[in-house]
LUMLUMVEX-635910 format. One record per atom (N, C-alpha, C): x, y, z; atom name; residue number from 1. Coordinates in steps of 0.001 Angstrom, whole numbers. Atoms other than C-alpha are relative to their C-alpha. Example, Ala and Ser with C-alpha at 12.3 -4.5 7.8 and 13.67 -1.06 7.14 Angstrom:
BEGIN
<pt x="890" y="-1190" z="0" mivo="N" zapa="1"/>
<pt x="12300" y="-4500" z="7800" mivo="CA" zapa="1"/>
<pt x="900" y="1200" z="0" mivo="C" zapa="1"/>
<pt x="-820" y="-1190" z="-60" mivo="N" zapa="2"/>
<pt x="13670" y="-1060" z="7140" mivo="CA" zapa="2"/>
<pt x="-770" y="1090" z="730" mivo="C" zapa="2"/>
END
This chain:
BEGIN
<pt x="-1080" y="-788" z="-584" mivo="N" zapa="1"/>
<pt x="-11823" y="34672" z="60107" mivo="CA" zapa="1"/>
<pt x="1167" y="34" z="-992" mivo="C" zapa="1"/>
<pt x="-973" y="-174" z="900" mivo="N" zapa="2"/>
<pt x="-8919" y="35835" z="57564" mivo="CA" zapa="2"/>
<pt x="1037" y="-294" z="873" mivo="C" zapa="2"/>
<pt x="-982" y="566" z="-215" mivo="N" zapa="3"/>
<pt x="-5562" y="34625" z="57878" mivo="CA" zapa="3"/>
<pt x="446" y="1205" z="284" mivo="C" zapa="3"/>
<pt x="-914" y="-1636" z="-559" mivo="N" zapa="4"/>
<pt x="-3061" y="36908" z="59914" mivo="CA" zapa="4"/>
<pt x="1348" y="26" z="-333" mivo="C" zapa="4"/>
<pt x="-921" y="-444" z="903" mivo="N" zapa="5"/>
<pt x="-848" y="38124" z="57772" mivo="CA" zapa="5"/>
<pt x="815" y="1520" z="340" mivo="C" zapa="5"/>
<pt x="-822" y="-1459" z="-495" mivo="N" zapa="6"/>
<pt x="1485" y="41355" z="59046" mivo="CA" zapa="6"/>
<pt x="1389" y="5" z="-396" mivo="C" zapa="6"/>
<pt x="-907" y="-349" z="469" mivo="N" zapa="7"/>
<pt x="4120" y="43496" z="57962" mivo="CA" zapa="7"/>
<pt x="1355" y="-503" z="901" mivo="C" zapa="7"/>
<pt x="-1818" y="407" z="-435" mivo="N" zapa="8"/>
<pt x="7888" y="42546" z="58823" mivo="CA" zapa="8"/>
<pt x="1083" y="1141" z="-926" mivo="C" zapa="8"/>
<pt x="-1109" y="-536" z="795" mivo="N" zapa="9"/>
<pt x="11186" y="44689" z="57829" mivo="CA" zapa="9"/>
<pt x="-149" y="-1129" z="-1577" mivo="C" zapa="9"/>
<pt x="-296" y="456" z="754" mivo="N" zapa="10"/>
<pt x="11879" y="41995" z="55382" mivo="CA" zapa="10"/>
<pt x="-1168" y="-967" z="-761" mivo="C" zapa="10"/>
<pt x="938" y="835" z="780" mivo="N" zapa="11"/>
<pt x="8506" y="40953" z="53923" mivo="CA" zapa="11"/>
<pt x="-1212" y="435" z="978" mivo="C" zapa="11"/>
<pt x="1521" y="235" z="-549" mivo="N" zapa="12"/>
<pt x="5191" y="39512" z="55782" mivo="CA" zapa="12"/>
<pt x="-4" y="-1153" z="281" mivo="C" zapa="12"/>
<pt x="137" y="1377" z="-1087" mivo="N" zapa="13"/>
<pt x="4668" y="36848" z="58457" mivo="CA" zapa="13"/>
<pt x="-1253" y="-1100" z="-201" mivo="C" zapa="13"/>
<pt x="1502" y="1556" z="-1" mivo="N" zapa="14"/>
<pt x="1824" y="34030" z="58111" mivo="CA" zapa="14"/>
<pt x="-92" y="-736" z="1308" mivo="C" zapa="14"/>
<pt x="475" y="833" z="-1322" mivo="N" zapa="15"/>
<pt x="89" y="32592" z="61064" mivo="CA" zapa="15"/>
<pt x="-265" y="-1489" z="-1037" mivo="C" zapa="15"/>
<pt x="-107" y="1833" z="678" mivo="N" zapa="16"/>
<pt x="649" y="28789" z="60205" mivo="CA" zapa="16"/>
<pt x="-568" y="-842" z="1196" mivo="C" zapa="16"/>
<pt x="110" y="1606" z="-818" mivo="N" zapa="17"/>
<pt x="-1277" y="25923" z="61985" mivo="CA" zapa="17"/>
<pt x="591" y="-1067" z="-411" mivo="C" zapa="17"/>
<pt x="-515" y="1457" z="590" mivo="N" zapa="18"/>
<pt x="630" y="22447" z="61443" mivo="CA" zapa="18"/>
<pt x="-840" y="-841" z="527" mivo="C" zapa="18"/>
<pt x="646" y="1221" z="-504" mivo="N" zapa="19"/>
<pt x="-807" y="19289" z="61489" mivo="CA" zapa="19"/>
<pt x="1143" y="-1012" z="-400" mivo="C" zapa="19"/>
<pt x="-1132" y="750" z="607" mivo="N" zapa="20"/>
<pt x="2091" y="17063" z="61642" mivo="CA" zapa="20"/>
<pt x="-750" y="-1773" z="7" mivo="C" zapa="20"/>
<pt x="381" y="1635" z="-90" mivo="N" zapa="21"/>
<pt x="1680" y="13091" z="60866" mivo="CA" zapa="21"/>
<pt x="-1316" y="-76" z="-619" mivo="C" zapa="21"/>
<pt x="967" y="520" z="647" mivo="N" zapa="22"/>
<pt x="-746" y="13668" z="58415" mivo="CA" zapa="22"/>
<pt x="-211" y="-915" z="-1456" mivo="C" zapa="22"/>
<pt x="-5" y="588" z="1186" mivo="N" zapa="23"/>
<pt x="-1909" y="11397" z="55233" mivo="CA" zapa="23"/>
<pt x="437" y="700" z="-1086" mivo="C" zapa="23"/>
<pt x="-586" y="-431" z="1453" mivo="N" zapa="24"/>
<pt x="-249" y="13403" z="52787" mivo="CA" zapa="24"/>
<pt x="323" y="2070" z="494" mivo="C" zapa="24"/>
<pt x="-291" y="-1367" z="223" mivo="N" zapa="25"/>
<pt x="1062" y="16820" z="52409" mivo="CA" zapa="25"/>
<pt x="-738" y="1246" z="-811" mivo="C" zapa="25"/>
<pt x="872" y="-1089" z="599" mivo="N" zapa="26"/>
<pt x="-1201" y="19744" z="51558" mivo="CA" zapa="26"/>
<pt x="-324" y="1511" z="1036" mivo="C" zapa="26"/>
<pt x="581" y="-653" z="-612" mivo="N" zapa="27"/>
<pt x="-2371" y="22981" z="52483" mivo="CA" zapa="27"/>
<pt x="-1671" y="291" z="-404" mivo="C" zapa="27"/>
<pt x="1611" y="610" z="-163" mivo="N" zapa="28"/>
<pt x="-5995" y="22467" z="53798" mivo="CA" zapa="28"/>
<pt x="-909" y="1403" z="-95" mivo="C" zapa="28"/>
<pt x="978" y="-1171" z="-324" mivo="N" zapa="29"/>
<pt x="-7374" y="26122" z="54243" mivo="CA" zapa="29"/>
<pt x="475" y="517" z="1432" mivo="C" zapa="29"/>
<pt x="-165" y="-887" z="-1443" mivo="N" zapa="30"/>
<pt x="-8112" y="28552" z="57230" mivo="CA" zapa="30"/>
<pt x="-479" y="-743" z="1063" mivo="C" zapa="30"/>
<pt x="559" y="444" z="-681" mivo="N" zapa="31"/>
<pt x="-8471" y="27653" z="60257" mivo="CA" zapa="31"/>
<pt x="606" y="822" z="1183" mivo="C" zapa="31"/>
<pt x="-436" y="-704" z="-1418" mivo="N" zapa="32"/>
<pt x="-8419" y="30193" z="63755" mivo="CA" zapa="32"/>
<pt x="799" y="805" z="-614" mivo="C" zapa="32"/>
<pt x="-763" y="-947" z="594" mivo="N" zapa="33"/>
<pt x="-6784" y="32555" z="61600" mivo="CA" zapa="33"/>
<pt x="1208" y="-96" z="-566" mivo="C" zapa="33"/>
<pt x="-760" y="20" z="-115" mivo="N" zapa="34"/>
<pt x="-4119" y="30795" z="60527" mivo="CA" zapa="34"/>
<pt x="177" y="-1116" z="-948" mivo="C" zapa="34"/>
<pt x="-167" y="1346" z="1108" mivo="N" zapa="35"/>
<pt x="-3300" y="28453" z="57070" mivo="CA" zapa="35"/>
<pt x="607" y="-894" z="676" mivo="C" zapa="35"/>
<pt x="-444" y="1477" z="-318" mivo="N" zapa="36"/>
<pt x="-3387" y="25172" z="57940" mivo="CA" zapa="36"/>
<pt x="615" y="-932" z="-1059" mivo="C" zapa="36"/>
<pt x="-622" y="1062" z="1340" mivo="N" zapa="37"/>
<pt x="-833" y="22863" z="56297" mivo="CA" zapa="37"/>
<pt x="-296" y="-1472" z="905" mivo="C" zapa="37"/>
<pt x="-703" y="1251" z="-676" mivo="N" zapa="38"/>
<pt x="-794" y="19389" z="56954" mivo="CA" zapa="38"/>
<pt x="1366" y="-707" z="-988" mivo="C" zapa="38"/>
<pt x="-1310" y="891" z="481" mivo="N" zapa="39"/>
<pt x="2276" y="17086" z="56354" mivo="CA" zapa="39"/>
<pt x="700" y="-1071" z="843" mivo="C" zapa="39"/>
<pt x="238" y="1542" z="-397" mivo="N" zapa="40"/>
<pt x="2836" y="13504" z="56735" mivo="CA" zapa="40"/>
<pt x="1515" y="2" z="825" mivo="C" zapa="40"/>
<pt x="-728" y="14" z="-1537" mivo="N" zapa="41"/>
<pt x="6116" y="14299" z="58707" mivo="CA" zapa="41"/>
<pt x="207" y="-16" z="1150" mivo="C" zapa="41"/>
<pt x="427" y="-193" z="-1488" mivo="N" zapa="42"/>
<pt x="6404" y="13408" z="62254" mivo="CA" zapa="42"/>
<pt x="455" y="1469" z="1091" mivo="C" zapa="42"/>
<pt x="-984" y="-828" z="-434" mivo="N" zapa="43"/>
<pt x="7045" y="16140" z="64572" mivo="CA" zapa="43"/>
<pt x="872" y="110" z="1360" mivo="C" zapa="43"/>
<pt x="-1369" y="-464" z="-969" mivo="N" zapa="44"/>
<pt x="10344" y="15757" z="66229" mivo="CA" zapa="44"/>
<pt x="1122" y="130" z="-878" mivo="C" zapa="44"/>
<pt x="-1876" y="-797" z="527" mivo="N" zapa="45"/>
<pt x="14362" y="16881" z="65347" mivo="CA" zapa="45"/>
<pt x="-664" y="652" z="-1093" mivo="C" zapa="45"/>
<pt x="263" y="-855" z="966" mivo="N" zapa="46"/>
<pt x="12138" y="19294" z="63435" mivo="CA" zapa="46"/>
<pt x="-262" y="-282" z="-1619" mivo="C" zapa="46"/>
<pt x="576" y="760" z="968" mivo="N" zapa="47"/>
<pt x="11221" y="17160" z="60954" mivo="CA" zapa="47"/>
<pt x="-1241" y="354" z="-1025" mivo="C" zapa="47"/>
<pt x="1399" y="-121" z="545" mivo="N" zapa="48"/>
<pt x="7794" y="18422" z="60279" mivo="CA" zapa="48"/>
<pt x="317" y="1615" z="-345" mivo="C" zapa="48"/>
<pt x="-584" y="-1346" z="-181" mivo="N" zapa="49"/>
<pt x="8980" y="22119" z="60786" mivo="CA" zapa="49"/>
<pt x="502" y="437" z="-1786" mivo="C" zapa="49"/>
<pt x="-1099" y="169" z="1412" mivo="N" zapa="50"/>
<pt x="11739" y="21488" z="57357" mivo="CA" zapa="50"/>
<pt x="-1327" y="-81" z="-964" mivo="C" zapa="50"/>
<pt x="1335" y="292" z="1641" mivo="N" zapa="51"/>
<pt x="8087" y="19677" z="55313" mivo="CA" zapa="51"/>
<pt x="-584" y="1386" z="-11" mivo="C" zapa="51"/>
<pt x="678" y="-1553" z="327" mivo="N" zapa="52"/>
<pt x="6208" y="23115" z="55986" mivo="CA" zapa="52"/>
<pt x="632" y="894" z="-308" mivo="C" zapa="52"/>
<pt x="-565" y="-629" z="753" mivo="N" zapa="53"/>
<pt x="8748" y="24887" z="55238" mivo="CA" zapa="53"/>
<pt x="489" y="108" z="-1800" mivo="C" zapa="53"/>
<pt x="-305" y="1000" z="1240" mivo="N" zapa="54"/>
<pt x="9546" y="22911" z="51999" mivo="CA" zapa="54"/>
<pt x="-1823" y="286" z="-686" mivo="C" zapa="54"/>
<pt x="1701" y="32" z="322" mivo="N" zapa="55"/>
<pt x="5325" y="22851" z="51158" mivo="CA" zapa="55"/>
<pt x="-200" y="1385" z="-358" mivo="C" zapa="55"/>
<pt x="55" y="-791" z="307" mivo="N" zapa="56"/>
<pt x="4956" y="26311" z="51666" mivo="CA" zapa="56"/>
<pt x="795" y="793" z="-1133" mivo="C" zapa="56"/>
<pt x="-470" y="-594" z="1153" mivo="N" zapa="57"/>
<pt x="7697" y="27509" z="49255" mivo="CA" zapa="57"/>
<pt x="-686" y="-623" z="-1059" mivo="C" zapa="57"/>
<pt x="-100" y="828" z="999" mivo="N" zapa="58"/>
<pt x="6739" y="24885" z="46802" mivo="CA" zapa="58"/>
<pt x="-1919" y="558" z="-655" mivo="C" zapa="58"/>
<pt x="1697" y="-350" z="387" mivo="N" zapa="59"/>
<pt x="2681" y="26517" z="47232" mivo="CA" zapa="59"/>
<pt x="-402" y="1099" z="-528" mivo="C" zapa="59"/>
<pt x="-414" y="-1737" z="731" mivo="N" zapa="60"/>
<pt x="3591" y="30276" z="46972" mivo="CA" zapa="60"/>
<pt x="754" y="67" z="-753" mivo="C" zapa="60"/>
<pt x="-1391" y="-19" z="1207" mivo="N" zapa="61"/>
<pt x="6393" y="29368" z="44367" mivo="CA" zapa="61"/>
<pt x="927" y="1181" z="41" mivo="C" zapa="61"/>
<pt x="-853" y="-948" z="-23" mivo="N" zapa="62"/>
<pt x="8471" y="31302" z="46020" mivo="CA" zapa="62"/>
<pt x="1426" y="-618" z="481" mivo="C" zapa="62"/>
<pt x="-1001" y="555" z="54" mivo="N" zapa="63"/>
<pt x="12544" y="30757" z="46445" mivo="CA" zapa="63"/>
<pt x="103" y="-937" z="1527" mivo="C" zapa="63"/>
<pt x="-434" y="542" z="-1434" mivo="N" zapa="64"/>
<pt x="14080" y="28510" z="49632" mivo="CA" zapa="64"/>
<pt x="135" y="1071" z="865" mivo="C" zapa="64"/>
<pt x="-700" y="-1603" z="-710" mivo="N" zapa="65"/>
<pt x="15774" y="31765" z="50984" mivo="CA" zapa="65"/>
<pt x="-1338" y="736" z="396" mivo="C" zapa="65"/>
<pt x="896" y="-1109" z="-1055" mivo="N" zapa="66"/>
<pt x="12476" y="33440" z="51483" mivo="CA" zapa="66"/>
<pt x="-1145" y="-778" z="396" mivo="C" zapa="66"/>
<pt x="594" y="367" z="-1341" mivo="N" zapa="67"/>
<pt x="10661" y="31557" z="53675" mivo="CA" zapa="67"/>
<pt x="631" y="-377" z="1554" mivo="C" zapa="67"/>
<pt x="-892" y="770" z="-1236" mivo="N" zapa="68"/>
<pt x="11801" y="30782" z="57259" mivo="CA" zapa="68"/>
<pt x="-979" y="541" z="938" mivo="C" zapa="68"/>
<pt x="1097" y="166" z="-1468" mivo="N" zapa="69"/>
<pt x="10146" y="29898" z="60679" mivo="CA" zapa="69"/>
<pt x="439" y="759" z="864" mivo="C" zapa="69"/>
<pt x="-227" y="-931" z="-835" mivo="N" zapa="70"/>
<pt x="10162" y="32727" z="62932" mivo="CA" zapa="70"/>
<pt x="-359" y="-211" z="1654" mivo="C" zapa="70"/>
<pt x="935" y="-2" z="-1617" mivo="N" zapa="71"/>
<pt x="7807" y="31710" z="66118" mivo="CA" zapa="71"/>
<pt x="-514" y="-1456" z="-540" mivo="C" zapa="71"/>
<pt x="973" y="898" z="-224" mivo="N" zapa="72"/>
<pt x="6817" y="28617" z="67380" mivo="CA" zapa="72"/>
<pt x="514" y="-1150" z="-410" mivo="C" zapa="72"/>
<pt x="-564" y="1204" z="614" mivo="N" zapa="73"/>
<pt x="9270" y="25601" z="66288" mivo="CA" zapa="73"/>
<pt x="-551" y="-1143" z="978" mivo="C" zapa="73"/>
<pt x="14" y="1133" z="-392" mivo="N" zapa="74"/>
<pt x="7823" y="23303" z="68868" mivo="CA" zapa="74"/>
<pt x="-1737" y="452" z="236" mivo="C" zapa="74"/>
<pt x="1538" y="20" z="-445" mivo="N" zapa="75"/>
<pt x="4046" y="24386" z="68824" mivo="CA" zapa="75"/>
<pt x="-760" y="-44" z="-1290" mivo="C" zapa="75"/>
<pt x="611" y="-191" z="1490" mivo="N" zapa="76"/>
<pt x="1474" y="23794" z="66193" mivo="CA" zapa="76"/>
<pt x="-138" y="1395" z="-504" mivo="C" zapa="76"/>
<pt x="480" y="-1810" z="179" mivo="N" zapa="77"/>
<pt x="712" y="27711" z="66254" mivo="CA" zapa="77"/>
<pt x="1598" y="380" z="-685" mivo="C" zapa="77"/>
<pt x="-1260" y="-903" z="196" mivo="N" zapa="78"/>
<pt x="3897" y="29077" z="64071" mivo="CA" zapa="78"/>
<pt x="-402" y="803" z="-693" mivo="C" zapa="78"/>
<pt x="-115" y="-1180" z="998" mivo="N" zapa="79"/>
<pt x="5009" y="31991" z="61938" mivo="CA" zapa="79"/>
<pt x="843" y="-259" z="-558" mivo="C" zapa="79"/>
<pt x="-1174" y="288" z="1011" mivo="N" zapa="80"/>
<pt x="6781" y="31962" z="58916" mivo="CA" zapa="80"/>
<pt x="-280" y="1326" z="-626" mivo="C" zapa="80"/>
<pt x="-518" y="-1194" z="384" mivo="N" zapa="81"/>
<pt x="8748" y="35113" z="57649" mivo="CA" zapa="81"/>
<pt x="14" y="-632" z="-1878" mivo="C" zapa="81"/>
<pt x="-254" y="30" z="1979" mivo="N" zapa="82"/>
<pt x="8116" y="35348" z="53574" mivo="CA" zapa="82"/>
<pt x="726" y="1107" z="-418" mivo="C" zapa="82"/>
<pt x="-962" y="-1232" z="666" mivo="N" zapa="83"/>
<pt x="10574" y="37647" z="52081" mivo="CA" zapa="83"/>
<pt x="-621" y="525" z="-935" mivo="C" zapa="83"/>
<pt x="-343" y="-640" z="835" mivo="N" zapa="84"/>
<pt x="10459" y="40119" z="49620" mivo="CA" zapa="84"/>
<pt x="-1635" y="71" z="-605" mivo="C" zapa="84"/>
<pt x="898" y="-787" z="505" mivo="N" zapa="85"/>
<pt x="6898" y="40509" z="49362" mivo="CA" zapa="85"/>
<pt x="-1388" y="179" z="1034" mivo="C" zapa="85"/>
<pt x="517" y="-1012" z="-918" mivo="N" zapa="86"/>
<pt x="4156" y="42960" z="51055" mivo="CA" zapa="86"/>
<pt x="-1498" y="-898" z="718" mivo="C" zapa="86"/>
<pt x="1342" y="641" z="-959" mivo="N" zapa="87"/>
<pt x="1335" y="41587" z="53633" mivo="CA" zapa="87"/>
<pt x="-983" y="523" z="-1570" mivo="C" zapa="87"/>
<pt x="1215" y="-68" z="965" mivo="N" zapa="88"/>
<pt x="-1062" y="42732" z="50587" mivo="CA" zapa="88"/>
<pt x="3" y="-925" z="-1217" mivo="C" zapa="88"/>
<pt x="-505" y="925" z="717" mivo="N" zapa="89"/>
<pt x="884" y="40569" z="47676" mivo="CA" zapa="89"/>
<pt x="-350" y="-1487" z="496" mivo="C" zapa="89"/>
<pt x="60" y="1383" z="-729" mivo="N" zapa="90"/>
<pt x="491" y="37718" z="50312" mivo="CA" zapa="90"/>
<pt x="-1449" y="-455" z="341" mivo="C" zapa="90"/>
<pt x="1304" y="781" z="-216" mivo="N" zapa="91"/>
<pt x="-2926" y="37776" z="51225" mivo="CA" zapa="91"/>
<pt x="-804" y="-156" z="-1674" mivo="C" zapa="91"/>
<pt x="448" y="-226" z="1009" mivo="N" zapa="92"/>
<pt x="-3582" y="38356" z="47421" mivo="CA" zapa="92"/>
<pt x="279" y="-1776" z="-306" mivo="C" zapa="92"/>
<pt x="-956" y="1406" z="514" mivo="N" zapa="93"/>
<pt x="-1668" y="35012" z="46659" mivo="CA" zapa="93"/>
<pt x="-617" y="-1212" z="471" mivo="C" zapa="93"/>
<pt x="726" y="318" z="-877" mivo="N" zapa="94"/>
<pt x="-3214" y="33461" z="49474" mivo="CA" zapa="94"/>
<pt x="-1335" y="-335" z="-847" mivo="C" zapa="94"/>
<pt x="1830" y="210" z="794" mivo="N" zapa="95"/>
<pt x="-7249" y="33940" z="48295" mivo="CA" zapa="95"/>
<pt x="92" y="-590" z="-1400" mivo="C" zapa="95"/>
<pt x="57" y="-107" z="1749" mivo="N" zapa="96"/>
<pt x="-5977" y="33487" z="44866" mivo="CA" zapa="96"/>
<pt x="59" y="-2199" z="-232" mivo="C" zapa="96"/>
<pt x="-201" y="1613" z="-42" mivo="N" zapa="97"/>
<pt x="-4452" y="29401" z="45677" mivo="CA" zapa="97"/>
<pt x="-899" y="-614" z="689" mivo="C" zapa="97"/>
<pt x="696" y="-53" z="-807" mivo="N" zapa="98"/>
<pt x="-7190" y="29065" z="48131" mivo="CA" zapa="98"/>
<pt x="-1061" y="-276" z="-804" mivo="C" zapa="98"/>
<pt x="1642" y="-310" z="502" mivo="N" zapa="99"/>
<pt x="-10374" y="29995" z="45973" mivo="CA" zapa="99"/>
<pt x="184" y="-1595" z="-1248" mivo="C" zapa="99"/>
END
């Protein structure tokens, strides 16, 4: 099942599974349509929320400013808004760190 990736005014959204409180920080692959990160942060006062946010820029090497959590701050199921570049750039980027 491909990751669900859709257009936004200001970029392209990512279906994110978290796995908070895990042995180390990584992103693991697909899973239910939706890149799974884990990260050894627990999740409460948003704690784990900040590492995936932090992980993901640091995976797509893209700036602080363009990522941010759109849906879902207290459920493993979120979305994160990537700026400034197109649902096709993203799933490209995606398969590319992935493979």
């Amino acid at each position: 099942m491909p990751i669900t990736i859709t257009a936004h005014a200001e970029g392209a959204t990512l279906a994110v599974r978290a796995q908070p409180g895990a042995r180390k920080n990584a992103v693991v692959g697909e899973q239910a349509g939706a890149l799974k990160v884990a990260v050894t942060a627990p999740p409460e006062d948003g704690r784990a929320n900040a590492a995936i946010t932090e992980l993901l820029r640091d995976w797509l090497e893209v700036k602080r400013s363009q990522v941010e959590l759109v849906g879902g701050p207290t459920n493993r199921n979120k979305t994160f808004l990537i700026r400034g570049v197109t649902p096709e750039q993203l799933t490209t980027l995606i398969a590319t760190k992935l493979a």
